[in-house]
Backbone as CSV, one residue per row, in Angstrom:
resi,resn,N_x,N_y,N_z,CA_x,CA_y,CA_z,C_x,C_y,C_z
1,UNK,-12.702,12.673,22.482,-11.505,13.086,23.213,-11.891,13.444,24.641
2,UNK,-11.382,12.839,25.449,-11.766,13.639,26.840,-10.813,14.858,27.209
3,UNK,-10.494,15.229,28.036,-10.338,16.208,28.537,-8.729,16.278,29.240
4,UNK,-8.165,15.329,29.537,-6.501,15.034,29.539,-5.596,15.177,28.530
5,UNK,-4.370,15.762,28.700,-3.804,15.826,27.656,-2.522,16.058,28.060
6,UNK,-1.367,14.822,27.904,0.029,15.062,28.213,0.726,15.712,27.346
7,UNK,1.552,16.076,27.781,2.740,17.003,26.645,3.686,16.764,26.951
8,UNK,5.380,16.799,26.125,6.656,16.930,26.774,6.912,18.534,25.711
9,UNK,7.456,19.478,26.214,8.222,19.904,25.161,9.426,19.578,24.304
10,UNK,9.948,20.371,23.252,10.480,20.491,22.301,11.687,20.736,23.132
11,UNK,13.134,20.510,22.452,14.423,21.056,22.956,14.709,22.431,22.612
12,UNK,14.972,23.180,22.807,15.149,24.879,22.519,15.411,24.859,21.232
13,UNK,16.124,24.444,20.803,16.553,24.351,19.424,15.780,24.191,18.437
14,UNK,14.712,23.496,18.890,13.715,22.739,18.113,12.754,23.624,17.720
15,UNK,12.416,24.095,19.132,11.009,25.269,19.502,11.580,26.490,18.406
16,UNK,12.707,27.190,18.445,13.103,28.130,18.090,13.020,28.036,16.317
17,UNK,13.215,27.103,15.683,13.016,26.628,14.083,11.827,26.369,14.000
18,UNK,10.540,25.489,15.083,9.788,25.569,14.985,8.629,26.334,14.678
19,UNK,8.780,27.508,15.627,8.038,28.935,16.032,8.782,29.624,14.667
20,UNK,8.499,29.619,13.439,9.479,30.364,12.424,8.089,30.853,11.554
21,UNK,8.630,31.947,10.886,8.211,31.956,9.846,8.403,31.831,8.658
22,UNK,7.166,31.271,7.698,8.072,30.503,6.450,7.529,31.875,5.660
23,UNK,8.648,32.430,4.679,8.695,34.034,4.062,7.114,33.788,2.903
24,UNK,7.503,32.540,2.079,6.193,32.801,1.571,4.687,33.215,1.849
25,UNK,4.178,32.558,2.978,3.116,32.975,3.183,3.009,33.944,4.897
26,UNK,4.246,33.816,5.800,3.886,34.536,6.980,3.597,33.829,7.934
27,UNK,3.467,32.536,7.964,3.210,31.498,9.139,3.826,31.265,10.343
28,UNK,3.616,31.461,11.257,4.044,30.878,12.530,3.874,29.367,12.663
29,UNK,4.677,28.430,12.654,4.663,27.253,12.920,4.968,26.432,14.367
30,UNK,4.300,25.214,14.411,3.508,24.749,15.799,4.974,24.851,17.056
31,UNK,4.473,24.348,18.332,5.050,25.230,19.298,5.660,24.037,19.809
32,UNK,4.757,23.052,20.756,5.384,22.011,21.786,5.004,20.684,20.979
33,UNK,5.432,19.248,21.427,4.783,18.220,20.877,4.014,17.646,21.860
34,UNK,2.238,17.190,21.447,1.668,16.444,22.254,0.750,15.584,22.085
35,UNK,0.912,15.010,23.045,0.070,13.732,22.698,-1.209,13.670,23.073
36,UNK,-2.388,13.549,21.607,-3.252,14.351,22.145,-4.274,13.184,22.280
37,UNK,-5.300,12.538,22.531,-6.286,11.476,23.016,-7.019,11.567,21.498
38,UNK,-7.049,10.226,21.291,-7.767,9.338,20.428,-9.057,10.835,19.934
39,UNK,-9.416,10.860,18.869,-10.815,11.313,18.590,-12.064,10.064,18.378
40,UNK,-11.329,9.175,18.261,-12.287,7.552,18.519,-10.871,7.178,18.838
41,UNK,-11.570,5.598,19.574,-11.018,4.795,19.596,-10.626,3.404,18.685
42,UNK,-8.878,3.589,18.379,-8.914,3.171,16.825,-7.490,2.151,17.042
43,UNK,-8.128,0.787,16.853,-7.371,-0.180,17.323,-6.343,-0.616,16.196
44,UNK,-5.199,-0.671,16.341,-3.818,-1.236,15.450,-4.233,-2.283,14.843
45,UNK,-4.201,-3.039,13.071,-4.158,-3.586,12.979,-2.839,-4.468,12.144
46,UNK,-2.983,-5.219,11.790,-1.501,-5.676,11.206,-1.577,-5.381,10.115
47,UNK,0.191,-5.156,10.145,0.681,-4.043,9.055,1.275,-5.047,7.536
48,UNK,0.934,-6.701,7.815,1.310,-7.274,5.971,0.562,-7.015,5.098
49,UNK,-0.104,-6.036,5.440,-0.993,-5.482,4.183,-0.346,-4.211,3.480
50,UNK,0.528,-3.710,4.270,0.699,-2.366,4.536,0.726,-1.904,3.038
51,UNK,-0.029,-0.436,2.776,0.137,-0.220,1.203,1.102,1.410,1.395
52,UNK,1.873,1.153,2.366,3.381,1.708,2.413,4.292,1.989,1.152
53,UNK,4.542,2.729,0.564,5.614,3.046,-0.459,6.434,1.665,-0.881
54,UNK,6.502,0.961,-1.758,7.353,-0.608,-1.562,8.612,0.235,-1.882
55,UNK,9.567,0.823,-1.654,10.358,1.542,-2.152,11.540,0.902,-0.665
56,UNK,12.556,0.251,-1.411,13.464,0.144,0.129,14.516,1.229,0.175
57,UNK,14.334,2.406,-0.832,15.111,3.263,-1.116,14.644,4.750,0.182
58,UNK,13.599,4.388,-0.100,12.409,5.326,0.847,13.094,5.273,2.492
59,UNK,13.064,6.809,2.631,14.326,6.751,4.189,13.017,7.219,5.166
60,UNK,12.115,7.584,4.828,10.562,7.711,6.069,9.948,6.033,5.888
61,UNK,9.863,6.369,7.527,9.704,5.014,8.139,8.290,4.779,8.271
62,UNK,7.387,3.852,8.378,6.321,3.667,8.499,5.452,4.979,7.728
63,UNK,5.642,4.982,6.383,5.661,5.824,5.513,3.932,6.120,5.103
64,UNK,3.381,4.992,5.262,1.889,4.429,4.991,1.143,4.349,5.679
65,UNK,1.260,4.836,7.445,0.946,5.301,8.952,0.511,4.077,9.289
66,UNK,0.876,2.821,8.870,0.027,1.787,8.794,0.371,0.439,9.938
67,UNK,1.554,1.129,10.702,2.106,0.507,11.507,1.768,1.453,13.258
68,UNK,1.096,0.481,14.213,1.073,1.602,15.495,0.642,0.824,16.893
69,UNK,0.811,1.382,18.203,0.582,0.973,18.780,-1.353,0.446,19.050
70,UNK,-1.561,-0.875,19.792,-3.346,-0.817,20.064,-3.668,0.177,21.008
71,UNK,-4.604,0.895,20.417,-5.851,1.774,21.257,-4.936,3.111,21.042
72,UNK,-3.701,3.673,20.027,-3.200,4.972,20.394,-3.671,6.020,18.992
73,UNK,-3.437,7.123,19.324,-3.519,8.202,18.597,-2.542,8.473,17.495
74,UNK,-1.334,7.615,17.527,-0.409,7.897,17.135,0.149,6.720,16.502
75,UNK,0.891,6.736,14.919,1.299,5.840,14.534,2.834,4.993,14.724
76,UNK,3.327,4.731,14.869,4.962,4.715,15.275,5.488,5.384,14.316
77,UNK,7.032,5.972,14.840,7.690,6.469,13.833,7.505,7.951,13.778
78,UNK,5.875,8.424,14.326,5.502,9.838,14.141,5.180,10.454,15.601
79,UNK,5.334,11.894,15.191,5.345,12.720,16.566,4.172,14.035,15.621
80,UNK,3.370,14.666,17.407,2.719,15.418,16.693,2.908,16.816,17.815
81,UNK,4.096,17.377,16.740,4.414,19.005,17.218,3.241,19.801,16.755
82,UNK,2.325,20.734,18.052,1.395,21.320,17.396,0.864,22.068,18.711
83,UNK,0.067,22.955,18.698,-0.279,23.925,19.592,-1.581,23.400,20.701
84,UNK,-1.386,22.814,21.331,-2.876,22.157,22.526,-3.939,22.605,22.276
85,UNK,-4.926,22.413,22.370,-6.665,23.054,22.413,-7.442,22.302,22.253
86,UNK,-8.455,22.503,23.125,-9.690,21.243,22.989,-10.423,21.433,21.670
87,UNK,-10.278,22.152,20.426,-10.613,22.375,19.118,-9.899,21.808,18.236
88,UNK,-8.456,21.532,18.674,-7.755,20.791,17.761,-7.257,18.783,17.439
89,UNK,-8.168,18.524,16.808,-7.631,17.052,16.820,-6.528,16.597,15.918
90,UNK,-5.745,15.943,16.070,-4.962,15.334,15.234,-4.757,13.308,15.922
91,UNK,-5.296,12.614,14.809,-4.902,11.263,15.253,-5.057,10.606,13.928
92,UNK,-5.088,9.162,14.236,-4.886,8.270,13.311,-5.896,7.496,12.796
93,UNK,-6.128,7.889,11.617,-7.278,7.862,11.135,-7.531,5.997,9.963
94,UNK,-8.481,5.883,9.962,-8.817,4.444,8.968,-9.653,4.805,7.912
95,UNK,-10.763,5.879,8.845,-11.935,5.884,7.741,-11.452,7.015,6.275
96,UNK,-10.623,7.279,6.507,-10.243,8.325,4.957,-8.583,7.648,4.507
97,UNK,-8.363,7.373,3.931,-6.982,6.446,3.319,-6.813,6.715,1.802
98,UNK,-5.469,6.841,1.579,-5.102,6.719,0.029,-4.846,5.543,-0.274
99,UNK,-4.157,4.502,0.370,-3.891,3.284,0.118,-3.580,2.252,2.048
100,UNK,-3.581,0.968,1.600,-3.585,0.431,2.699,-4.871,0.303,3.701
101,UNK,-4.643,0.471,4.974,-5.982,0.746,6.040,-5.540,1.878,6.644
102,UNK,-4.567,2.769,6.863,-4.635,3.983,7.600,-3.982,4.909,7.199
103,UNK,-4.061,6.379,7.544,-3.537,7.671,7.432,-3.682,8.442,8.289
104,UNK,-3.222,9.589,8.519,-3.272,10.451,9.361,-3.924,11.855,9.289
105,UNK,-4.647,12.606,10.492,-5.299,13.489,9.853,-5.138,14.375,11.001
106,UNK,-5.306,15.925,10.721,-5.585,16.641,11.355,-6.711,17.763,11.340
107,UNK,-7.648,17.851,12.808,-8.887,18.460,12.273,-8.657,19.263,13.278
108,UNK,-9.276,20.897,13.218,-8.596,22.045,13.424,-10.227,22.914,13.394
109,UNK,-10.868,23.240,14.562,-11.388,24.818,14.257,-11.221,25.691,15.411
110,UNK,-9.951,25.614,15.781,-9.283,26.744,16.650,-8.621,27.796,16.135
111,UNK,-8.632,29.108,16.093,-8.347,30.213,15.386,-7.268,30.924,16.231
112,UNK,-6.823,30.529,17.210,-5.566,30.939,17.898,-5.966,32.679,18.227
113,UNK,-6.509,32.818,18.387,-6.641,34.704,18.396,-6.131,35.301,17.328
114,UNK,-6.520,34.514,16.015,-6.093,34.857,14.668,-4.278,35.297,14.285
115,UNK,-3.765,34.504,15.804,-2.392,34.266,15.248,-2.462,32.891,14.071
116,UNK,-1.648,33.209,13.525,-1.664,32.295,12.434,-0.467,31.045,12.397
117,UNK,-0.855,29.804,13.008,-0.187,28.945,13.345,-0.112,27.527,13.029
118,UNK,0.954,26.659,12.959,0.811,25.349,11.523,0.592,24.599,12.854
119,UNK,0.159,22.944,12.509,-0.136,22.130,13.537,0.630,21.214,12.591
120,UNK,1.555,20.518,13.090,1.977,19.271,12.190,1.985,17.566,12.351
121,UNK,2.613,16.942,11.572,2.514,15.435,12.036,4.158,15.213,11.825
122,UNK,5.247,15.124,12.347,6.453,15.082,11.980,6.992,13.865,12.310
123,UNK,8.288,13.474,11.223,8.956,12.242,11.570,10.455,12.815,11.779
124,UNK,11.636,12.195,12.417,12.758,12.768,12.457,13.488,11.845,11.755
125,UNK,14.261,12.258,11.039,15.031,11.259,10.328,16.669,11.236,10.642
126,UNK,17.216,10.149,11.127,18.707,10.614,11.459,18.921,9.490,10.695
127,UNK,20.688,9.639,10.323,22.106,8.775,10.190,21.684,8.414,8.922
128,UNK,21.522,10.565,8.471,21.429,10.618,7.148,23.069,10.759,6.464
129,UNK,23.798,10.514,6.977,24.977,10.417,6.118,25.307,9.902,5.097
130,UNK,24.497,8.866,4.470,25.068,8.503,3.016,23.727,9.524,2.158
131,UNK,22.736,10.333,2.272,22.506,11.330,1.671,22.231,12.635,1.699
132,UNK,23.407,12.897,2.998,23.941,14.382,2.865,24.145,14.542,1.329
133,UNK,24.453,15.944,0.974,24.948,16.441,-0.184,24.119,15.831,-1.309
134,UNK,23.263,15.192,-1.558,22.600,14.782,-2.910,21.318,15.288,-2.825
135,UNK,20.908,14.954,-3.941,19.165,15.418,-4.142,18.269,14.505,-3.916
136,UNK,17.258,14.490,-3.353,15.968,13.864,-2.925,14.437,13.809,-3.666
137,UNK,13.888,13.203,-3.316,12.542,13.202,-4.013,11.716,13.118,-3.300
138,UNK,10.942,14.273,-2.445,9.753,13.730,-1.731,8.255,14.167,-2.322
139,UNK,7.836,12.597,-1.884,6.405,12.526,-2.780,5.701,12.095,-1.292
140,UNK,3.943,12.750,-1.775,2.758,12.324,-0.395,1.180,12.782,-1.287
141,UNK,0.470,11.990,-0.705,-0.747,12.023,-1.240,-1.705,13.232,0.420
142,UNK,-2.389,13.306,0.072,-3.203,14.783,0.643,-4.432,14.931,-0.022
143,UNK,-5.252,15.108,1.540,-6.730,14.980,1.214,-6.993,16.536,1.932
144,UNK,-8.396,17.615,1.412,-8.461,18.712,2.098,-9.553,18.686,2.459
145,UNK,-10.150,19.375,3.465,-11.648,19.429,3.678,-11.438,21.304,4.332
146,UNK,-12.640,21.839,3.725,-12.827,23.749,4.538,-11.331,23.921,5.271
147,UNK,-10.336,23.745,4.003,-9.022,24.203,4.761,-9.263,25.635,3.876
148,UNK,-8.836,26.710,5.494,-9.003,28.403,4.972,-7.695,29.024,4.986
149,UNK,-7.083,27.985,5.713,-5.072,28.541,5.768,-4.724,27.765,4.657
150,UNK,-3.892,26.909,5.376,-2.418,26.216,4.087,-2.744,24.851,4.912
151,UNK,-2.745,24.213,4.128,-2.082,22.414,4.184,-1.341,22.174,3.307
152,UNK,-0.312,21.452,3.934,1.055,21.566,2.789,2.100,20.399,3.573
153,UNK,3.260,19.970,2.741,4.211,19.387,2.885,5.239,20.018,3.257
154,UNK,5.861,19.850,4.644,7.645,20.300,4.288,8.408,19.203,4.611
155,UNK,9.749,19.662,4.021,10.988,18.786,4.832,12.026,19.521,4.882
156,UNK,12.174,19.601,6.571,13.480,20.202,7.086,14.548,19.880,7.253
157,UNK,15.831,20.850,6.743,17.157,19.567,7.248,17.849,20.708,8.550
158,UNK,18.530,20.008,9.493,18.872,19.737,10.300,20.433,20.345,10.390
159,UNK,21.188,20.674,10.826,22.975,20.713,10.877,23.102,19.617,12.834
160,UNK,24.308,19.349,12.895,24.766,18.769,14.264,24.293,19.552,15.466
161,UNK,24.325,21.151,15.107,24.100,22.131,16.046,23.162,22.522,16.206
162,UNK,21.942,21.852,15.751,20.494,22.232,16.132,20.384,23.426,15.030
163,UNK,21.093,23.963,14.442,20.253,24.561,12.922,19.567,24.230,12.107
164,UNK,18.516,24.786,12.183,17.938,24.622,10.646,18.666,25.391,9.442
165,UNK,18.507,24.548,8.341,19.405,24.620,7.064,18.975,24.976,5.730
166,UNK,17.895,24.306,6.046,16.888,24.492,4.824,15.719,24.037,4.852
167,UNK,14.656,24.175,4.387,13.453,23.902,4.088,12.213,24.117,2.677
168,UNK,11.849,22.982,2.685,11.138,23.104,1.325,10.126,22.760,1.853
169,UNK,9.045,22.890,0.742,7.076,22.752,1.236,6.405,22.386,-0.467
170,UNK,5.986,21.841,-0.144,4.561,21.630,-1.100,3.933,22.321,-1.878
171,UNK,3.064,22.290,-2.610,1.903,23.474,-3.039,1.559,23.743,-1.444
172,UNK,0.787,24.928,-1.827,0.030,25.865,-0.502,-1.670,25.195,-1.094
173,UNK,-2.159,24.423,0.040,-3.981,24.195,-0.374,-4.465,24.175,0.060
174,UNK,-5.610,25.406,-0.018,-6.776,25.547,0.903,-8.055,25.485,0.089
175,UNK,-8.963,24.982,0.919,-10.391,24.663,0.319,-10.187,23.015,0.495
176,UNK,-10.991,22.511,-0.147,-11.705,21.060,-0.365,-11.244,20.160,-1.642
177,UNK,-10.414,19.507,-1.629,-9.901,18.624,-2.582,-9.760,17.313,-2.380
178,UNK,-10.338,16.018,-3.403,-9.876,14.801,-2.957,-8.207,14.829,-2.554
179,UNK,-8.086,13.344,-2.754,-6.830,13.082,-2.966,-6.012,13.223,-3.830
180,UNK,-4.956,13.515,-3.482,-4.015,14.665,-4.390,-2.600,14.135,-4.460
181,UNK,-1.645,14.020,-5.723,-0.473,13.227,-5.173,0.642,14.886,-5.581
182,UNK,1.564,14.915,-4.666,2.534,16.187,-4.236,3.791,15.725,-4.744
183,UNK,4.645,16.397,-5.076,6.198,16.144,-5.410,7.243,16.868,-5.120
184,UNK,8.224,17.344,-4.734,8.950,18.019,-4.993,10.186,17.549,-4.597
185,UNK,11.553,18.151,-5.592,12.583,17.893,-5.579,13.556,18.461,-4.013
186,UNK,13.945,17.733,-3.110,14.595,18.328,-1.891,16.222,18.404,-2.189
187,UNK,17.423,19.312,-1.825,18.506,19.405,-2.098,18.939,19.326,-0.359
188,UNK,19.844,18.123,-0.235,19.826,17.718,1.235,21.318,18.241,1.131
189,UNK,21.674,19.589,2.051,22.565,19.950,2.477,23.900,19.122,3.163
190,UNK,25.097,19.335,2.761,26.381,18.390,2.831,26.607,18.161,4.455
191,UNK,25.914,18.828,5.032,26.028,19.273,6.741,24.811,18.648,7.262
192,UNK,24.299,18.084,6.541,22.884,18.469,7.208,22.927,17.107,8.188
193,UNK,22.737,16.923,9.094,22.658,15.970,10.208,21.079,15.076,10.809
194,UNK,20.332,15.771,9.919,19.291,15.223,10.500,17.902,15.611,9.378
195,UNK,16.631,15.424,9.367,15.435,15.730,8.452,14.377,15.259,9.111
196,UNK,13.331,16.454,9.036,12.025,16.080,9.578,11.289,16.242,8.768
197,UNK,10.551,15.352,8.347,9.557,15.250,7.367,8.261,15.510,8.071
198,UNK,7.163,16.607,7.392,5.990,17.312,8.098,4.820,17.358,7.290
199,UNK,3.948,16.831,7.874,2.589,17.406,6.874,1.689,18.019,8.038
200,UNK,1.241,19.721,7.531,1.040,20.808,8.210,-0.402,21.069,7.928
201,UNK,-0.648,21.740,8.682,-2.082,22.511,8.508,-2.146,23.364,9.483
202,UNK,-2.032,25.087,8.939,-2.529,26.420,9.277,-3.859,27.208,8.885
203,UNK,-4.133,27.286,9.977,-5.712,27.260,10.538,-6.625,26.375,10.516
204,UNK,-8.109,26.767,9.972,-9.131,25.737,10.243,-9.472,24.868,9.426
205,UNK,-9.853,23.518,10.022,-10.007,22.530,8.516,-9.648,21.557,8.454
206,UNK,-9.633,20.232,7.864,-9.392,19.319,7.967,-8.464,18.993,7.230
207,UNK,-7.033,17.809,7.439,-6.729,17.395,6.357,-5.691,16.113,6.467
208,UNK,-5.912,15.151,5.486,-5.054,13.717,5.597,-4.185,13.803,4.811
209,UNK,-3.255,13.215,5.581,-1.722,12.597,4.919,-1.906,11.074,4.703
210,UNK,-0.962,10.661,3.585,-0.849,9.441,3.546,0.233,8.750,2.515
211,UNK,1.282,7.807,2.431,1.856,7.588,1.270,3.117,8.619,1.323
212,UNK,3.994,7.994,1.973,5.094,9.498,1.863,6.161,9.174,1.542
213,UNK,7.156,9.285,0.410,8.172,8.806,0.281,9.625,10.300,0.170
214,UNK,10.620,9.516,0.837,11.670,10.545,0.162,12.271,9.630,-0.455
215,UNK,12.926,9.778,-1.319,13.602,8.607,-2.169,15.409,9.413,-2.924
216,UNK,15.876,8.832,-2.964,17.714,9.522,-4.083,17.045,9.528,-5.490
217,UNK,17.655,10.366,-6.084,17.342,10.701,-7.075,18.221,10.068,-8.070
């Protein structure tokens, strides 16, 4: 990584649900989104392999990170809301995968002045209107390495007015675990206007996403 690093912020609305705490464990979650420089340089390759969810039910897009621009950090489809520091990497990874050729990872030994803060990989999901009001299924595979906080799954829903509505998460996992497959049932609010699907990591440690589906139940 060199030493540049662009950012745009978040819309107020965003920052303010962002910066939250989730009651179970006490977390402060990540702040601005940015785009942070390659930890190698890791060239796009083509995605007819892609071992993406085959699910056309599946409303996360490039679900299998397996689709992205050449030479970027970042896969399409994904944004990475998370706190700046030359300690924190997050990019797009080949050499650790659940399926396909890529996943995403975030590696972390910045301790924030022992504020306790999530770094995420988020997708936004709009023109969720045909599954407002029903139930969901989101499933993701998760790899851990010396995670001492939480690595975990959420998905947020959204209202028109920039509220957050609801939110659900994953198991809480810290320490060192292969690959791991996650589930949980989401109840997508009749209002809800929008969903960001997140895979997090608070504090130090490593950890990959990969394989993410939300699906109707």
């Amino acid at each position: 990584m060199n030493g540049e690093t662009m950012k745009k912020w978040v819309p107020l609305a965003l920052v303010a649900a962002i910066v939250l705490v989730i009651a179970a464990v006490g977390v402060v979650v990540g702040l601005n989104v940015s785009s942070l420089n390659d930890k190698e340089a890791i060239v796009a390759e083509a995605a007819s392999d892609s071992s993406a969810i085959a699910d056309e039910k599946n409303i996360i897009k490039n679900s299998g990170f397996e689709n992205g621009p050449e030479g970027s950090s970042t896969p399409y489809e994904w944004e990475k809301y998370c706190w700046s520091d030359h300690d924190l990497a997050m990019y797009w990874e080949r050499s650790e995968v659940h399926g396909g050729k890529r996943s995403v990872c975030i590696s972390n030994t910045e301790t924030y002045g022992g504020t306790e803060v999530c770094n995420n990989w988020v997708q936004k999901i709009t023109g969720i209107n045909k599954v407002a009001g029903t139930k969901m299924q989101f499933t993701g595979w998760m790899k851990t390495e010396n995670v001492d906080g939480i690595a975990t799954f959420c998905v947020d829903c959204w209202d028109s007015q920039g509220n957050q509505i609801s939110i659900i998460n994953t198991e809480h996992i810290k320490g060192t675990t292969g690959w791991m497959h996650y589930s949980k049932t989401v109840d997508i609010p009749k209002n809800a206007s929008e969903i960001l699907v997140r895979g997090t990591l608070t504090g130090t440690g490593n950890v990959w996403f990969d394989d993410l589906a939300l699906v109707p139940i």
